[in-house]
PDB file of N, CA, C, O and CB in Angstrom:
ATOM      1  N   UNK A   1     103.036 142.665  39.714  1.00  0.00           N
ATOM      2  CA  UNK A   1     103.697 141.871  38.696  1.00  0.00           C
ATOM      3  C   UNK A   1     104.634 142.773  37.892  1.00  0.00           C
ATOM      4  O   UNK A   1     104.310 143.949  37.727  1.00  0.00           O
ATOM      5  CB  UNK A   1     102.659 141.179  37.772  1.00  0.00           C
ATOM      6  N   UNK A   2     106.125 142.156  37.225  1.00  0.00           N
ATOM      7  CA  UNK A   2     106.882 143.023  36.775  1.00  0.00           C
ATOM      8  C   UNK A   2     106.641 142.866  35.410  1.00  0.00           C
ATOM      9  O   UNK A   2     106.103 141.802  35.104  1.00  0.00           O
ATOM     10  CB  UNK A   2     108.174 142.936  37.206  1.00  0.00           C
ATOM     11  N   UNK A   3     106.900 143.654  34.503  1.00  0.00           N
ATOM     12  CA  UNK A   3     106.945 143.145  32.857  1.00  0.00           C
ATOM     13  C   UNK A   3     107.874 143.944  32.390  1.00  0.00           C
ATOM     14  O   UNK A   3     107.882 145.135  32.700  1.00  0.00           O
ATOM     15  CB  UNK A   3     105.563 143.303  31.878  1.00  0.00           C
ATOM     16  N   UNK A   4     108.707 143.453  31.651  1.00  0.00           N
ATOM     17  CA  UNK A   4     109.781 143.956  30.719  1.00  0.00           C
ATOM     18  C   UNK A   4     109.797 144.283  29.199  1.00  0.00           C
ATOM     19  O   UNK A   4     109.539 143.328  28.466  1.00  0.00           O
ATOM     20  CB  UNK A   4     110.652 143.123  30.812  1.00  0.00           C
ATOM     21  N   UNK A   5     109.977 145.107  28.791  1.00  0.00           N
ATOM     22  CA  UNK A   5     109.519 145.129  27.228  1.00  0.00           C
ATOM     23  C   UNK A   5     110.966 144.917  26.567  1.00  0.00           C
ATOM     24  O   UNK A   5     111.884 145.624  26.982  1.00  0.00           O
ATOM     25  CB  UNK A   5     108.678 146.751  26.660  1.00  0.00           C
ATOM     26  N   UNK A   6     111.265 143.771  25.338  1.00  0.00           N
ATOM     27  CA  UNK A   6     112.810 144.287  24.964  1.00  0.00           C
ATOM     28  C   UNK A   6     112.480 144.537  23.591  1.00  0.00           C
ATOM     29  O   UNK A   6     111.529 144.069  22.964  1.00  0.00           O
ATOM     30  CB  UNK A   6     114.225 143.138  25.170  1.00  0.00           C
ATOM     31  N   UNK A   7     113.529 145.467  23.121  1.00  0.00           N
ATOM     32  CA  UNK A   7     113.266 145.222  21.494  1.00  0.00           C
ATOM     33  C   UNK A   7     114.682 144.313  20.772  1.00  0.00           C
ATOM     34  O   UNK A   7     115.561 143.640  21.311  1.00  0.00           O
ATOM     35  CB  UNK A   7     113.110 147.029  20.617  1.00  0.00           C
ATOM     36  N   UNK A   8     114.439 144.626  19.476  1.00  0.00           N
ATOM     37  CA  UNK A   8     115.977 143.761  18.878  1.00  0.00           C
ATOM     38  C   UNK A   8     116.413 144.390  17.583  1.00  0.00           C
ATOM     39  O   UNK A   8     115.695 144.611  16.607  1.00  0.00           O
ATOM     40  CB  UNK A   8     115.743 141.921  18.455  1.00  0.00           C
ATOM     41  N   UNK A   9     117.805 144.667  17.729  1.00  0.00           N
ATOM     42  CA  UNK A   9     118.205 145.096  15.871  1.00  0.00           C
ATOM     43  C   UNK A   9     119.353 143.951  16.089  1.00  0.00           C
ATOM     44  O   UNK A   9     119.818 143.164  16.913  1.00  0.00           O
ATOM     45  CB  UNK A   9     118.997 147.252  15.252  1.00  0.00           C
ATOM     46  N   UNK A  10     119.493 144.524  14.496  1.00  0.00           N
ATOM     47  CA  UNK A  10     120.815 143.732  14.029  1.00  0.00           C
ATOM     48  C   UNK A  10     121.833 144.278  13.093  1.00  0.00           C
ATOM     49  O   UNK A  10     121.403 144.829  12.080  1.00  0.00           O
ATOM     50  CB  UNK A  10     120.435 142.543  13.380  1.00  0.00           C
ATOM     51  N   UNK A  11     123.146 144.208  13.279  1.00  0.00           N
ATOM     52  CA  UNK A  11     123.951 144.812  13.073  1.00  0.00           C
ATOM     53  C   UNK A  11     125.366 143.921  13.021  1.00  0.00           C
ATOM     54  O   UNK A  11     125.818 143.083  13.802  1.00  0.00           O
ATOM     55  CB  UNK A  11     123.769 145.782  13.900  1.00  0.00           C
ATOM     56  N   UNK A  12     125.808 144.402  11.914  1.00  0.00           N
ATOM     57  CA  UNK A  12     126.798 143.704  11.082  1.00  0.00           C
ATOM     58  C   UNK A  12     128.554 144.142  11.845  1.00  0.00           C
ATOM     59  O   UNK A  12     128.729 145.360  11.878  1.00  0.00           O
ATOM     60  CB  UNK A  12     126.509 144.361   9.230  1.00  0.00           C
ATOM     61  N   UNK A  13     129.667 143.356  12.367  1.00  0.00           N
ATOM     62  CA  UNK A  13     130.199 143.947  12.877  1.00  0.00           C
ATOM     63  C   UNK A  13     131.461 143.534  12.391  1.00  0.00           C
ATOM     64  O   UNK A  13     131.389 142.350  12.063  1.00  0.00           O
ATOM     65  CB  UNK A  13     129.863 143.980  13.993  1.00  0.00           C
ATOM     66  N   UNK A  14     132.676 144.048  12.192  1.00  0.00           N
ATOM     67  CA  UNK A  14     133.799 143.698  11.202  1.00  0.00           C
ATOM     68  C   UNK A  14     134.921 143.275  11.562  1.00  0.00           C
ATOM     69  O   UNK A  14     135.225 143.938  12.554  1.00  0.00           O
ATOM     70  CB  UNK A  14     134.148 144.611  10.492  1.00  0.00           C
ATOM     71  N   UNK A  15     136.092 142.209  11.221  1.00  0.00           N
ATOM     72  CA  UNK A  15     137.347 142.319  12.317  1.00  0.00           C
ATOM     73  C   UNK A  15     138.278 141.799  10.937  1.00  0.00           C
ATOM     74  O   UNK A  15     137.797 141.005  10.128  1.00  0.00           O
ATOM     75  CB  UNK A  15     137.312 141.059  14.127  1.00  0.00           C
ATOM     76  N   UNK A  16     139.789 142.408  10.780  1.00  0.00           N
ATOM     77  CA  UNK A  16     140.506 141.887  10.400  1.00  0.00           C
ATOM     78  C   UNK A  16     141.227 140.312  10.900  1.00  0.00           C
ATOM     79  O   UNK A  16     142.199 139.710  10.443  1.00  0.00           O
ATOM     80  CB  UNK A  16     141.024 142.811  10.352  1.00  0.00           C
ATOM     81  N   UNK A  17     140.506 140.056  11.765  1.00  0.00           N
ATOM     82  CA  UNK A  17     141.236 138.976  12.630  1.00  0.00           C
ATOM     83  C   UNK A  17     140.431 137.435  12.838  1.00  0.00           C
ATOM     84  O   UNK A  17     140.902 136.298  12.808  1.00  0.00           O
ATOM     85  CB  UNK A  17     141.439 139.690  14.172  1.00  0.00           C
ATOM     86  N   UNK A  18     139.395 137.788  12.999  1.00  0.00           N
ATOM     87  CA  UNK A  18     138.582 136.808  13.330  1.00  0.00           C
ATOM     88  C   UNK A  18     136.834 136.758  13.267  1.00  0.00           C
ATOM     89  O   UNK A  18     136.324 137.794  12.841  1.00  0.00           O
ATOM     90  CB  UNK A  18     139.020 136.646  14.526  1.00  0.00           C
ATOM     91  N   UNK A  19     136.009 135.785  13.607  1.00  0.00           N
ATOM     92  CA  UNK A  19     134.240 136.204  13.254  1.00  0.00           C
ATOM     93  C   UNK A  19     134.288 136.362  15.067  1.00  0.00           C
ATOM     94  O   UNK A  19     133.399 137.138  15.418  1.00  0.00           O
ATOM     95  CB  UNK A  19     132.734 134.498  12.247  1.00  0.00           C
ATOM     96  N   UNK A  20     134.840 135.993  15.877  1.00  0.00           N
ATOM     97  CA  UNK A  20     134.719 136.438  17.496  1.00  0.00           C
ATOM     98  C   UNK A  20     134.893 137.796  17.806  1.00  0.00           C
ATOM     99  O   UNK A  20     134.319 138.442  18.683  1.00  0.00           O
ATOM    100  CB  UNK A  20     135.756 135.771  18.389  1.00  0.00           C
ATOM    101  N   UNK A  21     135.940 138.249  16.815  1.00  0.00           N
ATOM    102  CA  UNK A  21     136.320 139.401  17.236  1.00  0.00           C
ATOM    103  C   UNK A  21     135.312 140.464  16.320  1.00  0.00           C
ATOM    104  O   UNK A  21     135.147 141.602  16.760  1.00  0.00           O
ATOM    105  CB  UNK A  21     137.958 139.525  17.058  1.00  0.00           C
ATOM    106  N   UNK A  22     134.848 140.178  15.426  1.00  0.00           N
ATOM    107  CA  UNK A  22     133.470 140.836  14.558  1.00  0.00           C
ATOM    108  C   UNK A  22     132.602 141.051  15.461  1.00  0.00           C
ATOM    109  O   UNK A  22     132.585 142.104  16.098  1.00  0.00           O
ATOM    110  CB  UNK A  22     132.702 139.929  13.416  1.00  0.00           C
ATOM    111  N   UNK A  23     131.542 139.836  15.693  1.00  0.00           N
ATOM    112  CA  UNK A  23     130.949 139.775  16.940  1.00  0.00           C
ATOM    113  C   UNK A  23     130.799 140.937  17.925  1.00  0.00           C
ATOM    114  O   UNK A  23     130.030 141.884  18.097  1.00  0.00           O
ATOM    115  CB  UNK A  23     131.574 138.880  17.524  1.00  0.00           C
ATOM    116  N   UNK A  24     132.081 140.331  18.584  1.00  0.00           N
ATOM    117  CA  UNK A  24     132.193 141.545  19.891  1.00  0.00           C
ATOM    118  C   UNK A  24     132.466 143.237  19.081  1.00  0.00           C
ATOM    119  O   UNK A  24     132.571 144.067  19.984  1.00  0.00           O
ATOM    120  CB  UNK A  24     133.970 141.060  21.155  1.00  0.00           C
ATOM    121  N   UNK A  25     132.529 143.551  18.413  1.00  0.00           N
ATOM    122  CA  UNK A  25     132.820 144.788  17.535  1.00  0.00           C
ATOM    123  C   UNK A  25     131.344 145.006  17.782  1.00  0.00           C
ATOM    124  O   UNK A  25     130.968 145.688  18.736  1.00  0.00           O
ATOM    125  CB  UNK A  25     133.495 144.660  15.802  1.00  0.00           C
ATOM    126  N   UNK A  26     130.397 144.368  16.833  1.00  0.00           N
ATOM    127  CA  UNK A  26     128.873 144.755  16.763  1.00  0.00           C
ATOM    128  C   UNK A  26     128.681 144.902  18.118  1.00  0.00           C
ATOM    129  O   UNK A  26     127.910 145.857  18.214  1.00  0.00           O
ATOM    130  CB  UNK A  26     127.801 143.685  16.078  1.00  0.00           C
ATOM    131  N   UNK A  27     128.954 144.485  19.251  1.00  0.00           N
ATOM    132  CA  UNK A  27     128.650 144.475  20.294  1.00  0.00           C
ATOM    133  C   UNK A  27     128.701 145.629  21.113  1.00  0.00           C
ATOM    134  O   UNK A  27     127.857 145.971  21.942  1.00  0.00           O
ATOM    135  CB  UNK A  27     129.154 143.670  20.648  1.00  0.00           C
ATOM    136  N   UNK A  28     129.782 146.215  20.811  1.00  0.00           N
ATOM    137  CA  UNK A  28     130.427 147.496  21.427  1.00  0.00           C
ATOM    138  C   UNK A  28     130.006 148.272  20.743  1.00  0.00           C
ATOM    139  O   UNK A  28     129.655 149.346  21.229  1.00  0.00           O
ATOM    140  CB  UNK A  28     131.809 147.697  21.543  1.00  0.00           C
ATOM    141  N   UNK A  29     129.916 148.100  19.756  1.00  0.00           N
ATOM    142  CA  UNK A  29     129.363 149.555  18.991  1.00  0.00           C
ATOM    143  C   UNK A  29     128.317 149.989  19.423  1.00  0.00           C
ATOM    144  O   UNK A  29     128.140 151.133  19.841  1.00  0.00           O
ATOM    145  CB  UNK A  29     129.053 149.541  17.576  1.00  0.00           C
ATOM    146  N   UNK A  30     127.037 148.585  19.329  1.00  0.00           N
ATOM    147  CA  UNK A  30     125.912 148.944  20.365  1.00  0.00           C
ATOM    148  C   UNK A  30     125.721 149.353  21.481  1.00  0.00           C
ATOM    149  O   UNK A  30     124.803 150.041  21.926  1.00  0.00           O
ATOM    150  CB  UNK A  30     125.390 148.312  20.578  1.00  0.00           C
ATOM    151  N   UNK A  31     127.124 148.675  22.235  1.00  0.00           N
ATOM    152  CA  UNK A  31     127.111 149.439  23.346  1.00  0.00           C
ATOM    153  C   UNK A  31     127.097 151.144  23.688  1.00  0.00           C
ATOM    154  O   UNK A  31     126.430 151.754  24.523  1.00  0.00           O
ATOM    155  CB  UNK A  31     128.061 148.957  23.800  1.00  0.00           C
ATOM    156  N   UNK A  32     127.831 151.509  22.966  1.00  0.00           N
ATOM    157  CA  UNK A  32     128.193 152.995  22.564  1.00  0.00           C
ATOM    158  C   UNK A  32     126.856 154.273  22.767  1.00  0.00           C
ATOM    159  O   UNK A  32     126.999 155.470  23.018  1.00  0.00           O
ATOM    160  CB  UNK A  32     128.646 152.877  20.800  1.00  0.00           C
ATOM    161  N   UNK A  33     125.162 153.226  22.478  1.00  0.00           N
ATOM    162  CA  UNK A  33     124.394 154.184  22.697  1.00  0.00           C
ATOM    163  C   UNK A  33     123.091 153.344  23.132  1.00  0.00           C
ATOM    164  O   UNK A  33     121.998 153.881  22.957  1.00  0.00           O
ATOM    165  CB  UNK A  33     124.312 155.153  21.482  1.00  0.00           C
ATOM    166  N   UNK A  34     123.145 152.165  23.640  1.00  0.00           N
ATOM    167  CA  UNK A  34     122.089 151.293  24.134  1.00  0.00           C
ATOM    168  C   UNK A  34     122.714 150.816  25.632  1.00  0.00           C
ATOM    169  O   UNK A  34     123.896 150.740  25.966  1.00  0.00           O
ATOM    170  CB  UNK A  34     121.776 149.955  22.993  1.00  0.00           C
ATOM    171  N   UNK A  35     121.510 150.524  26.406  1.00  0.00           N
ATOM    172  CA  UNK A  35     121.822 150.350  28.112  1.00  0.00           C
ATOM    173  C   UNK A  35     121.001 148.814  28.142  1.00  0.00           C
ATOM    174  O   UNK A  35     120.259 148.370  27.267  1.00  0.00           O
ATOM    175  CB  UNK A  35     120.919 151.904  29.428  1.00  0.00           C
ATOM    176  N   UNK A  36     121.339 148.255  29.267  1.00  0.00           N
ATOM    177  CA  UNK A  36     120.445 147.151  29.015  1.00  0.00           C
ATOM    178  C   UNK A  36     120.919 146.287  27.920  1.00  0.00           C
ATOM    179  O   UNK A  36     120.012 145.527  27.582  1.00  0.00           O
ATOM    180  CB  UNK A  36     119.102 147.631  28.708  1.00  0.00           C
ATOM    181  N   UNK A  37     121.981 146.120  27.249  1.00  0.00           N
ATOM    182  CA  UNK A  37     121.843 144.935  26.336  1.00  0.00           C
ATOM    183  C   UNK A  37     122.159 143.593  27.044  1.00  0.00           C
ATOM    184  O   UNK A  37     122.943 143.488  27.987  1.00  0.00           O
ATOM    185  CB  UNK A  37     122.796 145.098  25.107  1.00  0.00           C
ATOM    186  N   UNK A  38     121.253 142.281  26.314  1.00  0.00           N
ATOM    187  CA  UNK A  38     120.874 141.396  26.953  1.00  0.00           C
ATOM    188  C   UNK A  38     121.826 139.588  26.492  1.00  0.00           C
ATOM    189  O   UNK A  38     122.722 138.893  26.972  1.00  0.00           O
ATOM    190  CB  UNK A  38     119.234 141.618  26.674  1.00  0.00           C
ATOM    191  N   UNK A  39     120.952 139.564  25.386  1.00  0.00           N
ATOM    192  CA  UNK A  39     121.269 138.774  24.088  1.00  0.00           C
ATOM    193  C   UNK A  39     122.003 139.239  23.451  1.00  0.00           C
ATOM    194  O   UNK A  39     121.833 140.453  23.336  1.00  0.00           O
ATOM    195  CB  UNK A  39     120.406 138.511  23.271  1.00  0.00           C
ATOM    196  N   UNK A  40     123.094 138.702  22.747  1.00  0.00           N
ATOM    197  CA  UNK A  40     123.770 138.474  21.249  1.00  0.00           C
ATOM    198  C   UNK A  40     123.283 137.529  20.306  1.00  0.00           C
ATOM    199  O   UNK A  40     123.753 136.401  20.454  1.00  0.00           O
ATOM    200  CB  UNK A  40     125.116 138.059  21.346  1.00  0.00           C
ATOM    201  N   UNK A  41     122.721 137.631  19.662  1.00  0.00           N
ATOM    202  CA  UNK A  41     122.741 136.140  18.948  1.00  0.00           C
ATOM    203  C   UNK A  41     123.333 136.313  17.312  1.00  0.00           C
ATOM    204  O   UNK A  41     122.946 137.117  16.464  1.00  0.00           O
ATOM    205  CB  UNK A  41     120.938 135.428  18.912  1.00  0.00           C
ATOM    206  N   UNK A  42     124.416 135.251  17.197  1.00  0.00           N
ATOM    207  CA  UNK A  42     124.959 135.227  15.931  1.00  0.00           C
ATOM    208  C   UNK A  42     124.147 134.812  14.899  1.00  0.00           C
ATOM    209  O   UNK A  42     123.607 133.740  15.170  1.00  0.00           O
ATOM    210  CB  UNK A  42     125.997 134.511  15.912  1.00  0.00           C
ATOM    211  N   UNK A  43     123.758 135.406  13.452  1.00  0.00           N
ATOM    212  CA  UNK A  43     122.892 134.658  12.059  1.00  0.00           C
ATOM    213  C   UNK A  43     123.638 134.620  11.708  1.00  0.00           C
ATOM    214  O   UNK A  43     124.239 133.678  12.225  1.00  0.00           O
ATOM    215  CB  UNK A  43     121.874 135.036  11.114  1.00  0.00           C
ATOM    216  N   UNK A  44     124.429 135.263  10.735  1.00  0.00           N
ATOM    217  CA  UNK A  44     125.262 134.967   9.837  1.00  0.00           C
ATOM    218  C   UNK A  44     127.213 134.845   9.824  1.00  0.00           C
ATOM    219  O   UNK A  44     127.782 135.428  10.746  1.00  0.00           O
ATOM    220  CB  UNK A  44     124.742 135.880   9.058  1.00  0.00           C
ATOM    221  N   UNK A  45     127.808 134.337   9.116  1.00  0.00           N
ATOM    222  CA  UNK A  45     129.137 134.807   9.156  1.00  0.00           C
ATOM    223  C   UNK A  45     129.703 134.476   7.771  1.00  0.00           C
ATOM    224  O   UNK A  45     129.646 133.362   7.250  1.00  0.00           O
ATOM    225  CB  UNK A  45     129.958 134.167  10.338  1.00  0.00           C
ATOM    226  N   UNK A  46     130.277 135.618   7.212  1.00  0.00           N
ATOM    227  CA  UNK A  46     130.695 135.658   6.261  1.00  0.00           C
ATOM    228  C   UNK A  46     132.101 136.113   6.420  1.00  0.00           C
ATOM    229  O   UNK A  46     132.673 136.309   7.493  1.00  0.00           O
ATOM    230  CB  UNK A  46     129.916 136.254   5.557  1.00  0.00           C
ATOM    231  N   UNK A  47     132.761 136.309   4.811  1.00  0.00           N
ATOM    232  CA  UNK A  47     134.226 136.457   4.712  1.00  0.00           C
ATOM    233  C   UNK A  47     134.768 137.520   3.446  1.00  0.00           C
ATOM    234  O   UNK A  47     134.906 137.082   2.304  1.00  0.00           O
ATOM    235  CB  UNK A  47     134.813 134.917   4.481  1.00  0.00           C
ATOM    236  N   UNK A  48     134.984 138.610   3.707  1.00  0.00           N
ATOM    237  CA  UNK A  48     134.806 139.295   2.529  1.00  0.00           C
ATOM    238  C   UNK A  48     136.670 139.166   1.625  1.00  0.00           C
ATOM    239  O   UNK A  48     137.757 139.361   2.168  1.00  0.00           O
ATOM    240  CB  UNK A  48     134.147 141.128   3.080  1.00  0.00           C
ATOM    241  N   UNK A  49     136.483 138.901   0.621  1.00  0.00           N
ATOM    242  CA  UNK A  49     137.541 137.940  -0.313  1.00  0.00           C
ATOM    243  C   UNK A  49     137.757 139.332  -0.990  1.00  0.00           C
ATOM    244  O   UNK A  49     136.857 139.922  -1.587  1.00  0.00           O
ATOM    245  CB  UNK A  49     136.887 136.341  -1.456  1.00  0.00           C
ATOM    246  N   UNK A  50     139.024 139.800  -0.846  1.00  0.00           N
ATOM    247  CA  UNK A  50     140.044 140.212  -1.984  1.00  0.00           C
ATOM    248  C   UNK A  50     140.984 139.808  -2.804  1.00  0.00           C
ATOM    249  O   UNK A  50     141.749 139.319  -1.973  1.00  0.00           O
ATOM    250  CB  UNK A  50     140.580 140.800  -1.722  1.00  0.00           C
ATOM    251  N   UNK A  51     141.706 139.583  -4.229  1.00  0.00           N
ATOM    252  CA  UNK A  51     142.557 139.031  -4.699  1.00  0.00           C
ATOM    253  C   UNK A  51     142.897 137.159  -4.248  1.00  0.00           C
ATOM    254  O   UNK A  51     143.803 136.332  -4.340  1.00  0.00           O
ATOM    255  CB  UNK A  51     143.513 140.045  -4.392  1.00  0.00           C
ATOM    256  N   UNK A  52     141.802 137.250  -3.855  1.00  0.00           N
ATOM    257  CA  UNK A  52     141.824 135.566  -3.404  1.00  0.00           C
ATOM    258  C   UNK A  52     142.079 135.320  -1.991  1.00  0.00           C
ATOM    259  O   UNK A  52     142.078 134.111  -1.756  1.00  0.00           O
ATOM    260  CB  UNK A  52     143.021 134.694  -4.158  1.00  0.00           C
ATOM    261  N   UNK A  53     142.314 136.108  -0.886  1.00  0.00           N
ATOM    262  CA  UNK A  53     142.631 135.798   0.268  1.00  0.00           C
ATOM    263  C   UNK A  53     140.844 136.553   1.287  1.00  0.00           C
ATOM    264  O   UNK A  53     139.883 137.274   1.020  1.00  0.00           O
ATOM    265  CB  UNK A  53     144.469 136.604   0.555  1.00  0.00           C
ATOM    266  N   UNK A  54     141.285 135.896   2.250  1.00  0.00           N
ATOM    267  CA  UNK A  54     140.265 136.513   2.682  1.00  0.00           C
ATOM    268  C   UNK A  54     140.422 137.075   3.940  1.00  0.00           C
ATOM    269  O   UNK A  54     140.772 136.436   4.932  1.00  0.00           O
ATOM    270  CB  UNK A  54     139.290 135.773   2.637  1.00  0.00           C
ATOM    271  N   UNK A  55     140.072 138.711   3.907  1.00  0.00           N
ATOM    272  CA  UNK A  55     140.501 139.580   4.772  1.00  0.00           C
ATOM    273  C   UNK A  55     139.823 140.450   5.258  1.00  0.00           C
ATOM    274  O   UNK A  55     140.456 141.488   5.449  1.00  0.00           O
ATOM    275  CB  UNK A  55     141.304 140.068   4.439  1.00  0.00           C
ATOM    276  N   UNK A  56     138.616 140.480   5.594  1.00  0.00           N
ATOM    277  CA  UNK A  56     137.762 140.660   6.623  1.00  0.00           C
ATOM    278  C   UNK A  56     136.697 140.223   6.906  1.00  0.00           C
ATOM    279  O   UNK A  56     135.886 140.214   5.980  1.00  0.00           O
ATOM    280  CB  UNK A  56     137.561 141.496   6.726  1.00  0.00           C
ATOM    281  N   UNK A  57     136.124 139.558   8.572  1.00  0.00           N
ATOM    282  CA  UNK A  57     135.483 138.458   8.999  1.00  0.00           C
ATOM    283  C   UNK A  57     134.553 139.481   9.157  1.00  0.00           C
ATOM    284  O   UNK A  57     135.039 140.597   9.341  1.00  0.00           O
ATOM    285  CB  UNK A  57     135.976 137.452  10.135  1.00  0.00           C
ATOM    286  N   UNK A  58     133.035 139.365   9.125  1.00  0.00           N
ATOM    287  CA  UNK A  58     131.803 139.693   9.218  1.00  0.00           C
ATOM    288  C   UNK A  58     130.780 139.022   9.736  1.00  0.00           C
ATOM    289  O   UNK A  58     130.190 138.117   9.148  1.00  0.00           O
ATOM    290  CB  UNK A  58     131.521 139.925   8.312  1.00  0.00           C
ATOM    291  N   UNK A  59     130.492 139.480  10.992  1.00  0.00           N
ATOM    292  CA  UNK A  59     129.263 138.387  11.927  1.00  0.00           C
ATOM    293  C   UNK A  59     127.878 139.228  11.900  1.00  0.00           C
ATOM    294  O   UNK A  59     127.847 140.322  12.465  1.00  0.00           O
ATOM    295  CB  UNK A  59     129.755 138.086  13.957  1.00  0.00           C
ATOM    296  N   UNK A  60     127.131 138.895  11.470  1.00  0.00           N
ATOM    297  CA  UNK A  60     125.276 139.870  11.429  1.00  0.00           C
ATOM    298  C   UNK A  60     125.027 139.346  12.794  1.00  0.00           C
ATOM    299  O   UNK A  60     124.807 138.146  12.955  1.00  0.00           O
ATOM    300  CB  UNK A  60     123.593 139.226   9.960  1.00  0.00           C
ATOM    301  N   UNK A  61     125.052 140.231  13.847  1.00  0.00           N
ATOM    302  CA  UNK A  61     124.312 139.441  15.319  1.00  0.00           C
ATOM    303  C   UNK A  61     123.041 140.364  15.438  1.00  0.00           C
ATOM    304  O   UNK A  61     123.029 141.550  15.108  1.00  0.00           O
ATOM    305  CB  UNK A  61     125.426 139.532  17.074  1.00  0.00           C
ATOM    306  N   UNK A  62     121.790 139.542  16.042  1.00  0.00           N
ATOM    307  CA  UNK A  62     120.428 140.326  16.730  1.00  0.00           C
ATOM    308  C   UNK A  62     121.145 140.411  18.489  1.00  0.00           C
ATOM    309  O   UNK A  62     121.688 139.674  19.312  1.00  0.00           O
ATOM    310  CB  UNK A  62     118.496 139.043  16.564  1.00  0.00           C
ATOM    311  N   UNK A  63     120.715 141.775  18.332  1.00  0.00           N
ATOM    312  CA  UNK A  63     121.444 142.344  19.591  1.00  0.00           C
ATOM    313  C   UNK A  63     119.488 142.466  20.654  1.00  0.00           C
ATOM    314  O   UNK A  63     118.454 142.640  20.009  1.00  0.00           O
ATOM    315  CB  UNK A  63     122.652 144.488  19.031  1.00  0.00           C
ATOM    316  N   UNK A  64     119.480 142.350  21.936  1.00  0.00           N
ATOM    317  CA  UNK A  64     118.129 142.471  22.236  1.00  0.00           C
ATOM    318  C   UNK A  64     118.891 143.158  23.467  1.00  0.00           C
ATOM    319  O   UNK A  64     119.974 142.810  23.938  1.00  0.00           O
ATOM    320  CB  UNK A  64     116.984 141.065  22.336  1.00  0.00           C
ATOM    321  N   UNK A  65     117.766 144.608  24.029  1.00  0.00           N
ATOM    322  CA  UNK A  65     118.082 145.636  24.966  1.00  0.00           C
ATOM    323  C   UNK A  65     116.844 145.838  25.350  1.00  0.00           C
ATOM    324  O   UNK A  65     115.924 145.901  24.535  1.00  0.00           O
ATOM    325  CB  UNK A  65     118.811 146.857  24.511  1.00  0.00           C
ATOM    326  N   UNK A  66     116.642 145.989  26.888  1.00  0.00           N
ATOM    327  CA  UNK A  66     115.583 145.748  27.362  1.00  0.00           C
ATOM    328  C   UNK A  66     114.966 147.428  27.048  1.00  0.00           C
ATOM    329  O   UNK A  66     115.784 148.348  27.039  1.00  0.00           O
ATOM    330  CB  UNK A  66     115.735 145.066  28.925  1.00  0.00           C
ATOM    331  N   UNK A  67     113.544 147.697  26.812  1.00  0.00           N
ATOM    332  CA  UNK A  67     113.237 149.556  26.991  1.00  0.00           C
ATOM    333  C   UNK A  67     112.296 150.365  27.847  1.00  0.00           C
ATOM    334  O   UNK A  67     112.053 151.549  28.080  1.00  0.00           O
ATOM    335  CB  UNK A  67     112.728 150.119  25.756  1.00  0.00           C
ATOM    336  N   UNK A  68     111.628 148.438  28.425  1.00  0.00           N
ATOM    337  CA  UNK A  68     110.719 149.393  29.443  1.00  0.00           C
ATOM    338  C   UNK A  68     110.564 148.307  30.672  1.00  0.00           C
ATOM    339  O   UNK A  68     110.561 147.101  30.422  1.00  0.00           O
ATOM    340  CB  UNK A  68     108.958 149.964  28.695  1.00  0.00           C
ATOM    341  N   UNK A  69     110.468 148.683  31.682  1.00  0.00           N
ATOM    342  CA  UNK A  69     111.018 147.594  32.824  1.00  0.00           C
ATOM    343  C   UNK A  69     109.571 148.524  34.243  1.00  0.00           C
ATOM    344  O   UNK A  69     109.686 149.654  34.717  1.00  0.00           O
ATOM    345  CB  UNK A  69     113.633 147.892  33.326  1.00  0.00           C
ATOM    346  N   UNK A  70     108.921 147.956  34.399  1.00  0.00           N
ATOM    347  CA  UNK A  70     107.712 148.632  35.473  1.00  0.00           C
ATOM    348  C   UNK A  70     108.166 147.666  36.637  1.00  0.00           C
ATOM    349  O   UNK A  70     107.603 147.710  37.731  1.00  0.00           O
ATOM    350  CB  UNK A  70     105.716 148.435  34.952  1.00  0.00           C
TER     351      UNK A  70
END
């Protein structure tokens, strides 16, 4: 029988442009030092407001990467 162990963080990811392009930011970043990533899942999205406009998109995603695979 096989069993997989995954764990999960979460991590906030930033885009002048869009909450898709935030997203995929957190995504890559994780990528940068995790193998195995599985899931994205989006919680939050926010909009961080200067002088009244709003100019940078912020997505909190739970990222899940598998760590032990028999």
């Amino acid at each position: 029988m096989s069993e997989s162990v995954y764990k999960i963080i979460e991590m906030v990811g930033s885009s002048p442009d869009s909450w898709e392009d935030a997203a995929q930011n957190a995504i890559k970043s994780a990528g940068l030092s995790l193998r195995d990533l599985r899931i994205a899942e989006v919680e939050t999205l926010d909009l961080k407001i200067e002088d009244g406009k709003g100019v940078t998109y912020r997505a909190k995603v739970k990222l899940s990467f598998k760590i032990l695979s028999e």
